[in-house]
TORLO-33350 format. One record per residue (C-alpha): residue number from 1; y, x, z. Coordinates in Angstrom, 2 decimals, m for minus. Example, Ala and Ser with C-alpha at 12.3 -4.5 7.8 and 13.67 -1.06 7.14 Angstrom:
! TORLO-33350
@i:1; north:m4.50; east:12.30; up:7.80
@i:2; north:m1.06; east:13.67; up:7.14
//
This chain:
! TORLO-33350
@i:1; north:m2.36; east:32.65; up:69.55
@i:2; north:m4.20; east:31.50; up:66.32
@i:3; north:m3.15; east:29.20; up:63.70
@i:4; north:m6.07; east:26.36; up:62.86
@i:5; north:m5.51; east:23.61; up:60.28
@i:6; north:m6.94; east:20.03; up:61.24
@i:7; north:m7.23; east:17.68; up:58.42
@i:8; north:m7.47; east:14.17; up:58.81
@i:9; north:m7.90; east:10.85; up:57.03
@i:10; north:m6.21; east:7.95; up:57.98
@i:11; north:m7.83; east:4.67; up:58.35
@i:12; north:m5.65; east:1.91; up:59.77
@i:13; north:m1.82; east:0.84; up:59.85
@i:14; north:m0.07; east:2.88; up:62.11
@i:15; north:3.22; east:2.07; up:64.14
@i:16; north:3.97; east:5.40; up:65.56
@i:17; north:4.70; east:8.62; up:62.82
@i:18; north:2.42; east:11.35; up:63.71
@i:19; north:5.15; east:13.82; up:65.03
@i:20; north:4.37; east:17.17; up:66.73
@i:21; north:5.60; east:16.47; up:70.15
@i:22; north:3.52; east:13.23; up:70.16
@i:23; north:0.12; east:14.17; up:69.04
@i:24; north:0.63; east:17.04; up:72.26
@i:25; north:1.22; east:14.30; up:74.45
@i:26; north:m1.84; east:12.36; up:73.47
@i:27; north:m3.91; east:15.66; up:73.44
@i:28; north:m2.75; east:16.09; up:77.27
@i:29; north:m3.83; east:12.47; up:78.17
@i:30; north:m7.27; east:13.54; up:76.42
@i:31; north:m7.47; east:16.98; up:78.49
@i:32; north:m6.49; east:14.51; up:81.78
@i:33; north:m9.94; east:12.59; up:81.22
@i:34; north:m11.69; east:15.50; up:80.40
@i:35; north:m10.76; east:18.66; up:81.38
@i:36; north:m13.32; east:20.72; up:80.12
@i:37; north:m10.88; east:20.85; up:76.88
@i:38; north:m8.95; east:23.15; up:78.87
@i:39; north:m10.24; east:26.01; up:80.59
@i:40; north:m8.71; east:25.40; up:83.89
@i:41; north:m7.67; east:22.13; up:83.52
@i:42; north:m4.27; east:20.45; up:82.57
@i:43; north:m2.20; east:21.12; up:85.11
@i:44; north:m3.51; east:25.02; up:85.70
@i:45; north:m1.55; east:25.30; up:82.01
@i:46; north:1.53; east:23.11; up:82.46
@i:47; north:2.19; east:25.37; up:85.22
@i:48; north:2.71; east:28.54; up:82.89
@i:49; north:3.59; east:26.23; up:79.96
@i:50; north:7.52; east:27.63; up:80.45
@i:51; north:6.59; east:30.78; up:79.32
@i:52; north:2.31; east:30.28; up:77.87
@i:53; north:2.36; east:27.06; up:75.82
@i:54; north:m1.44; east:26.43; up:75.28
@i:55; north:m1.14; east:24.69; up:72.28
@i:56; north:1.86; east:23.95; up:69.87
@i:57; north:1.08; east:21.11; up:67.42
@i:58; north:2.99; east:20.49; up:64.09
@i:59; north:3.42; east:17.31; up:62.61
@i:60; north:1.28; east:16.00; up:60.31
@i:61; north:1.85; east:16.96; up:56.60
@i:62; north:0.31; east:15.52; up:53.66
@i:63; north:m2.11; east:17.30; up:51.63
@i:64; north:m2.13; east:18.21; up:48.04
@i:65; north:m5.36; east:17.56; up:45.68
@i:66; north:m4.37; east:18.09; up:42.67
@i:67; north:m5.77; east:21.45; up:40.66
@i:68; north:m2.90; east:23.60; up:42.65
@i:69; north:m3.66; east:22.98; up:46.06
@i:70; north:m1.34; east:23.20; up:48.91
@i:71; north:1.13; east:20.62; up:51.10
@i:72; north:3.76; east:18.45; up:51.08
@i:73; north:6.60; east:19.44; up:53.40
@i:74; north:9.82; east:18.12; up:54.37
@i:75; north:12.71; east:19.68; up:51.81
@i:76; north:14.37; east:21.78; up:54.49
@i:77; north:17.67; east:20.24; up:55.56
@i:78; north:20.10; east:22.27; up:53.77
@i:79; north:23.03; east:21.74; up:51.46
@i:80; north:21.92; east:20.56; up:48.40
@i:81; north:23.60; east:22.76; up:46.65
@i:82; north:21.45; east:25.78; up:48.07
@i:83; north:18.42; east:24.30; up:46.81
@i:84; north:19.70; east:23.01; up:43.01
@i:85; north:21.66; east:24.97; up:40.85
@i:86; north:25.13; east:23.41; up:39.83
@i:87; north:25.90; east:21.50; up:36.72
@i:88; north:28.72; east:22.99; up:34.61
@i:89; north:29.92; east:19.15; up:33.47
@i:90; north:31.14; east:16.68; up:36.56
@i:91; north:29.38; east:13.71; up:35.59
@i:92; north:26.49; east:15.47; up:34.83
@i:93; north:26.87; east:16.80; up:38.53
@i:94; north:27.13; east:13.79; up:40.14
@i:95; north:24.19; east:12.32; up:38.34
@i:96; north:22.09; east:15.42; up:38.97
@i:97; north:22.80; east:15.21; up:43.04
@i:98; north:21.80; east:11.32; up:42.85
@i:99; north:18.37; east:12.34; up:41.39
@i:100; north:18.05; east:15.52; up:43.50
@i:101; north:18.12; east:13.44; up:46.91
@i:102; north:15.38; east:11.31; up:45.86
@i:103; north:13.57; east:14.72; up:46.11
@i:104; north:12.69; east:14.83; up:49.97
@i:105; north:9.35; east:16.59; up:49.48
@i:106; north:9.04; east:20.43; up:48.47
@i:107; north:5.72; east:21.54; up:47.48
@i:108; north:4.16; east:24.40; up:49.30
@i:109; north:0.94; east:26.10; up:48.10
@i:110; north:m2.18; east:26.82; up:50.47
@i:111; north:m0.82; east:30.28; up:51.52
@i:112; north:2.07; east:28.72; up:53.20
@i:113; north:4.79; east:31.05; up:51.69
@i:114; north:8.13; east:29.33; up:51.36
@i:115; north:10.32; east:30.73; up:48.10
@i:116; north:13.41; east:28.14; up:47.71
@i:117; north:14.03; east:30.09; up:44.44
@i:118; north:11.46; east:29.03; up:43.27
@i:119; north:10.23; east:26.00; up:45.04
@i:120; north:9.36; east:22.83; up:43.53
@i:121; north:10.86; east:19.67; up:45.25
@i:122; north:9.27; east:16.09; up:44.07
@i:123; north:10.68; east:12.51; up:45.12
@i:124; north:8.30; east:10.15; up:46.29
@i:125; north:7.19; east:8.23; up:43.19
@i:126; north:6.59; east:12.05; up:41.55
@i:127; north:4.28; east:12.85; up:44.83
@i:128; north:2.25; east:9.97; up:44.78
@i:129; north:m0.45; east:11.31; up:41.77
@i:130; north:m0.19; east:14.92; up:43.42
@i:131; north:m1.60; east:13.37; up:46.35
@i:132; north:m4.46; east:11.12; up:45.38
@i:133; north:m5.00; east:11.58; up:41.95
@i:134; north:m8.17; east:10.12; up:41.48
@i:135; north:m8.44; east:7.22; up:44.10
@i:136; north:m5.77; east:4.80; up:42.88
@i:137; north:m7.95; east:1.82; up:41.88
@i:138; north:m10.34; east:0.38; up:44.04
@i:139; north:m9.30; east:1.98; up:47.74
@i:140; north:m5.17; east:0.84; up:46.54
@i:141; north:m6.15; east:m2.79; up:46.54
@i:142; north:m8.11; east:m2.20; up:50.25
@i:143; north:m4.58; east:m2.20; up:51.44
@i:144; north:m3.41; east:m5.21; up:49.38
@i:145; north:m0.05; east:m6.11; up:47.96
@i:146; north:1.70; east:m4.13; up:50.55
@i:147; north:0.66; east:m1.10; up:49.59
@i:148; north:3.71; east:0.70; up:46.51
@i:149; north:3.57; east:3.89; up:44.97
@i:150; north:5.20; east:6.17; up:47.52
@i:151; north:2.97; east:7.60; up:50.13
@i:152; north:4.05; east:5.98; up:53.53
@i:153; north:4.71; east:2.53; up:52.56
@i:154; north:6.60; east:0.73; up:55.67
@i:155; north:6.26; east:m3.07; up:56.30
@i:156; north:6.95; east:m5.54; up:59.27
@i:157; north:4.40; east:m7.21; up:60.62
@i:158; north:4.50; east:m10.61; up:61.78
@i:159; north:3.04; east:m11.72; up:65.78
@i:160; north:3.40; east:m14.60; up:67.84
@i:161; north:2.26; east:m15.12; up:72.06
@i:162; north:m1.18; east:m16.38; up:71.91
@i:163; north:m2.54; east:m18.02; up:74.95
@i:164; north:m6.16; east:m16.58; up:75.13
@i:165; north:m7.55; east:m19.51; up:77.03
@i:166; north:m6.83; east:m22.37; up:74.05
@i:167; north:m6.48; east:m19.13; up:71.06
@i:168; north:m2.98; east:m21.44; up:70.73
@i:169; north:0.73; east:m20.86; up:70.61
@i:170; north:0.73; east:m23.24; up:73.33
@i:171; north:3.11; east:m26.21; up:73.84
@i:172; north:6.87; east:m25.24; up:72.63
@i:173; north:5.44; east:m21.47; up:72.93
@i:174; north:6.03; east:m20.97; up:69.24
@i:175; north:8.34; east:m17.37; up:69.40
@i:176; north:7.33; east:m15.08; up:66.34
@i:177; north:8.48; east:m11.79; up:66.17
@i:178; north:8.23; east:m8.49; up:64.10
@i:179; north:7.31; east:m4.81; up:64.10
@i:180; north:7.70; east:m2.32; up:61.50
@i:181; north:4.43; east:m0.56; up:61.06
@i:182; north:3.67; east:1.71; up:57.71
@i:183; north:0.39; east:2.55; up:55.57
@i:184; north:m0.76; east:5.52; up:54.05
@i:185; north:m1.58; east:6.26; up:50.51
@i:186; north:m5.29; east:5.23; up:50.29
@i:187; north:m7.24; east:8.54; up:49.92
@i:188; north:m4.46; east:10.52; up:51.58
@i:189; north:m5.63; east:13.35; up:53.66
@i:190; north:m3.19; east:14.78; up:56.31
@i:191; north:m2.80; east:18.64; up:57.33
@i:192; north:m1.95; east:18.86; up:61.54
@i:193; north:m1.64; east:22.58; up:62.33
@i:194; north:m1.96; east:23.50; up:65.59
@i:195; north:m1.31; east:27.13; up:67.73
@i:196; north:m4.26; east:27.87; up:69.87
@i:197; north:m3.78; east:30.23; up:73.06
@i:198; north:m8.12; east:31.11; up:72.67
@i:199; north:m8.09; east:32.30; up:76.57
@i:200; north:m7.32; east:28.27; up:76.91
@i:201; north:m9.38; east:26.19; up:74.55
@i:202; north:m10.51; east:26.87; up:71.37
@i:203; north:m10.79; east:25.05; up:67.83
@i:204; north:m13.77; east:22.87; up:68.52
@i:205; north:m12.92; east:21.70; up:71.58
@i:206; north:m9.27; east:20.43; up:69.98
@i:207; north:m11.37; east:18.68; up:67.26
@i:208; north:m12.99; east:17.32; up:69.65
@i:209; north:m9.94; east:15.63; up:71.24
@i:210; north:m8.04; east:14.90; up:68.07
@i:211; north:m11.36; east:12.65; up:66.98
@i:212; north:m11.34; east:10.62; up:70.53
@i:213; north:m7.21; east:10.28; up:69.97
@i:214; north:m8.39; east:8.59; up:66.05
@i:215; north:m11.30; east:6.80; up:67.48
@i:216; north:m9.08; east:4.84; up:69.90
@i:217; north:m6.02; east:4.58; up:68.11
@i:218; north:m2.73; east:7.08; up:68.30
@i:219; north:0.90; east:5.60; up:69.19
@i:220; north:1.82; east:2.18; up:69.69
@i:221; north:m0.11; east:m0.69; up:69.39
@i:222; north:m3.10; east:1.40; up:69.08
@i:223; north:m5.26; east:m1.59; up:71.27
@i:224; north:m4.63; east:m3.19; up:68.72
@i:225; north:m6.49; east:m1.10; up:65.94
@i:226; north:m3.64; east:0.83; up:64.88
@i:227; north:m3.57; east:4.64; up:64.61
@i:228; north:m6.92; east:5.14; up:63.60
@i:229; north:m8.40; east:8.10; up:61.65
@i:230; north:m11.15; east:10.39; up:61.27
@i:231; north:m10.95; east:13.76; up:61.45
@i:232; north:m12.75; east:16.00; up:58.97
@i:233; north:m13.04; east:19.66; up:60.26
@i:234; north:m10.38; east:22.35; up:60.29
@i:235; north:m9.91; east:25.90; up:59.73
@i:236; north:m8.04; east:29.40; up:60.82
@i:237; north:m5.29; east:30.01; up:59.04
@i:238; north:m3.13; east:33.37; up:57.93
@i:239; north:m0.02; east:33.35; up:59.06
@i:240; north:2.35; east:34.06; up:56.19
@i:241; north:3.82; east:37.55; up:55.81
@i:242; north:7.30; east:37.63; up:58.29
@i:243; north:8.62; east:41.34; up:57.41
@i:244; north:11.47; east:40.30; up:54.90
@i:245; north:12.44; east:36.92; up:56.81
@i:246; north:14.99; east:36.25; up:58.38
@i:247; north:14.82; east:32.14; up:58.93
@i:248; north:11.95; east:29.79; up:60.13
@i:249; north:11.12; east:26.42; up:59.05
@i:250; north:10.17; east:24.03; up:61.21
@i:251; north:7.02; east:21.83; up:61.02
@i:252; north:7.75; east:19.53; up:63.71
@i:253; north:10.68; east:18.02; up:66.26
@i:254; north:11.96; east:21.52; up:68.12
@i:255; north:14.57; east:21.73; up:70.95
@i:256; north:16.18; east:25.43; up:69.59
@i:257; north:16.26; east:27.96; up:72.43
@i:258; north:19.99; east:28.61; up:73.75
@i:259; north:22.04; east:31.15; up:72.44
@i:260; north:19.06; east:32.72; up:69.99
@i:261; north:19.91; east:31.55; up:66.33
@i:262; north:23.23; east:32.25; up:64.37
@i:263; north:22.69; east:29.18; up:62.54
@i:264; north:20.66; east:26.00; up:62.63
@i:265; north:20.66; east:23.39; up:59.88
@i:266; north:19.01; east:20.18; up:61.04
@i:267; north:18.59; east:16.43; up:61.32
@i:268; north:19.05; east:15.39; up:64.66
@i:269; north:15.81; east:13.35; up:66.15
@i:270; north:16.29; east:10.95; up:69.51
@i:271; north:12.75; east:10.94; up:71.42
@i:272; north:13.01; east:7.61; up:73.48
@i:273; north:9.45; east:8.59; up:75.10
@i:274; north:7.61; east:5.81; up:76.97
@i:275; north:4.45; east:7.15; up:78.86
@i:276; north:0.95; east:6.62; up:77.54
@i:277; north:m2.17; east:5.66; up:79.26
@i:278; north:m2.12; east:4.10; up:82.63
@i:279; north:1.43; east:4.65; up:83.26
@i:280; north:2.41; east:2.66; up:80.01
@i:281; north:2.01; east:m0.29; up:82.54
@i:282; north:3.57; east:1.16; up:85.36
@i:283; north:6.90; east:0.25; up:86.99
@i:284; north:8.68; east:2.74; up:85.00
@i:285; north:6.74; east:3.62; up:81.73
@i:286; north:9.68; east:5.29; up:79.75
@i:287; north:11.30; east:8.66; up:79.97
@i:288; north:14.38; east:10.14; up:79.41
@i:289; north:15.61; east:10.32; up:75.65
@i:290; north:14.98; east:13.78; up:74.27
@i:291; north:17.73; east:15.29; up:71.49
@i:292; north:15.31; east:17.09; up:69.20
@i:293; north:16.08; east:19.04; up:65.59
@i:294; north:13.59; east:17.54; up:63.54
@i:295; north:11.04; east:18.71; up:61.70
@i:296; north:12.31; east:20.74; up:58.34
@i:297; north:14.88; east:22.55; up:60.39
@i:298; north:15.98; east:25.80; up:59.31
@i:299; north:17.12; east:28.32; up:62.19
@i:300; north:17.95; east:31.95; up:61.42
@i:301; north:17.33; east:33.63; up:64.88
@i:302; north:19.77; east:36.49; up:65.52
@i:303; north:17.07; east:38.96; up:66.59
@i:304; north:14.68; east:39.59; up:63.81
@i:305; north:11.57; east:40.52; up:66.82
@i:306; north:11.00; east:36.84; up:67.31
@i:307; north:9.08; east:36.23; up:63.93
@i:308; north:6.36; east:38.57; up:66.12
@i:309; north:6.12; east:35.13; up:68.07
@i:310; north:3.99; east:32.09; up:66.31
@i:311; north:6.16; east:29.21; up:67.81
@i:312; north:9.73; east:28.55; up:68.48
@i:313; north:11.27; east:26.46; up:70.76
@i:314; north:11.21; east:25.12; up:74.39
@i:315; north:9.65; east:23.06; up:77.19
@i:316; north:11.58; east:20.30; up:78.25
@i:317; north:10.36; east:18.99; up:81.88
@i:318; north:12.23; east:16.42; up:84.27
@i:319; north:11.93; east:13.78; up:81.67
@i:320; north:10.21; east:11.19; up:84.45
@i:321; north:11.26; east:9.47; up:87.77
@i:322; north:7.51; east:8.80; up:88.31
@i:323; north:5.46; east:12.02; up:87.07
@i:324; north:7.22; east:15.02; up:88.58
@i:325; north:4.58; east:16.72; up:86.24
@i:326; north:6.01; east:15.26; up:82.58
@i:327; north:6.61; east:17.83; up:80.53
@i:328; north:7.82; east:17.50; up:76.79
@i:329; north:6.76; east:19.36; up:73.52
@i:330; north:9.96; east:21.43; up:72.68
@i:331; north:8.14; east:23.87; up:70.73
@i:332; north:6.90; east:24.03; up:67.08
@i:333; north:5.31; east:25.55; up:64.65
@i:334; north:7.19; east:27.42; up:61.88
@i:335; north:7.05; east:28.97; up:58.72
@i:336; north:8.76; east:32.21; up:57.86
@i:337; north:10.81; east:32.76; up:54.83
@i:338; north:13.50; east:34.57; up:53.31
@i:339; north:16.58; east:32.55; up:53.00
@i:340; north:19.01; east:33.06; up:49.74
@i:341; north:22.55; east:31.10; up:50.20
@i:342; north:23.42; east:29.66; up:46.70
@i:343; north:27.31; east:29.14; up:46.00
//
């Protein structure tokens, strides 16, 4: 398999956060309508997908423009105190840990090589002119007041019934309710990296799905106009060197393999899945919940041989009463690195 970065540019609200196991999903509905995608088709692939994923899709990642190029990741869910050195004084301590878990982001450079030693780990407000340094005028105030300093900026939005015959409420119909949707940075471009298996598809034809999926909308609500963005190209990318690692980081949601790490630091991520497409209106449209360690994992597997392989993870099937063929993104990408426990 082959590593390809797709970058995109978000143009809408969205309601559903572009999360690895979800953008495979929507890629399979796109490979069900067309299945020259796939060389075979869909289901020749979910067959072997046990053992052959296809394609392994990371989450999406925000992209750095400054002079030092790179990406914003997740700061790997570790102890803080692995990641920051100590203050000697106590209250100096306690008002060093405040500031250091505003810093959720750790900057990564283009090569994709992970060094906690020396990594650089930003809050929010600090990423925001990393990001888009030179668009914060005129495409900021596209997005109106909503629209703060940090680069996902989440809202509610307000709806109400609307009978489509009188474009009314109707009489004693009056019921608004909310939904928490979130913007982008204006500008922001987003990094989606994606494992290839070549004897199944290949880079173009992914592109070519991943600009239907923004044409039409990705996630909820996307009838709606939401989930919409363009995609600008994409390109192979190295792999960073795995000889001295010995833990991977996670770019998306992964369900860990059994009985193959020593240790696993994570967040814990509930998928309550609903199907997509047709069977969003059927007479069962949701799945079973998933238990997922999300993205920014670390997991130090116990035999160093399975850096040789570009993914971790594992398929997660009999998640629907009403598609016998559901199957669930348990894999991810990862990154390699050497990890350094700090007293």
């Amino acid at each position: 398999m082959k590593l390809y970065e797709f970058s995109i540019i978000p143009r809408a609200f969205f309601g559903t956060h572009m999360k690895g196991d979800t953008l495979f999903g929507q890629f399979c509905w796109q490979v069900k309508y067309d299945e020259s995608i796939l060389n075979g088709g869909l289901n020749h692939w979910l067959n072997q997908y046990d053992t052959r994923p296809f394609a392994v899709f990371s989450s999406a990642w925000p992209k750095i423009e400054a002079a030092e190029k790179g990406y914003a990741l997740k700061r790997p869910d570790l102890p803080l105190s692995w990641l920051f050195p100590r203050e000697e004084d106590e209250a100096q301590f306690h008002d060093k840990r405040k500031e250091n878990e505003e810093k959720r982001w750790m900057i990564v450079r283009e090569d994709l090589v992970i060094n906690l030693s020396e990594g650089k780990f930003l809050s929010e407000k600090d990423l925001g002119p990393m990001i888009t340094p030179s668009q914060k005028g005129i495409e900021k105030r596209r997005l109106n007041h909503r629209m703060t300093e940090k680069i996902v900026s989440e809202f509610l939005q307000l709806h109400n019934t609307i009978n489509r015959e009188t474009m009314t409420t109707g009489e004693g119909s009056f019921a608004p309710y909310t939904k928490h949707n979130f913007a982008y940075f204006p500008g922001l471009r987003l990094a989606i990296f994606v494992l290839i298996d070549e004897e199944a598809t290949d880079p173009e034809r992914v592109l070519k799905a991943l600009k239907r999926i923004g044409t039409f909308g990705f996630g909820r609500d996307a009838s709606t106009g939401l989930g919409r963005f363009d995609v600008e190209g994409w390109k192979e990318i190295k792999r960073p060197d795995h000889s001295e690692a010995n833990a991977c980081y996670a770019l998306g949601p992964v369900v860990p393999e059994k009985h193959m790490y020593d240790e696993v630091y994570f967040s814990p991520f509930v998928r309550f899945g609903r199907h997509g497409d047709v069977l969003a209106v059927s007479s069962n449209p949701f799945k079973a919940p998933v238990v997922m360690a999300d993205e920014g994992a670390v997991l130090m597997p116990k035999d160093k041989n399975m850096f040789d392989k570009p993914y971790i993870g594992r398929v997660i099937r009999n998640i629907s009463k009403i598609e016998s063929n559901a199957v669930s993104q348990g894999y991810t990408v990862y990154l390699p690195f050497l990890m350094e426990r700090k007293p």
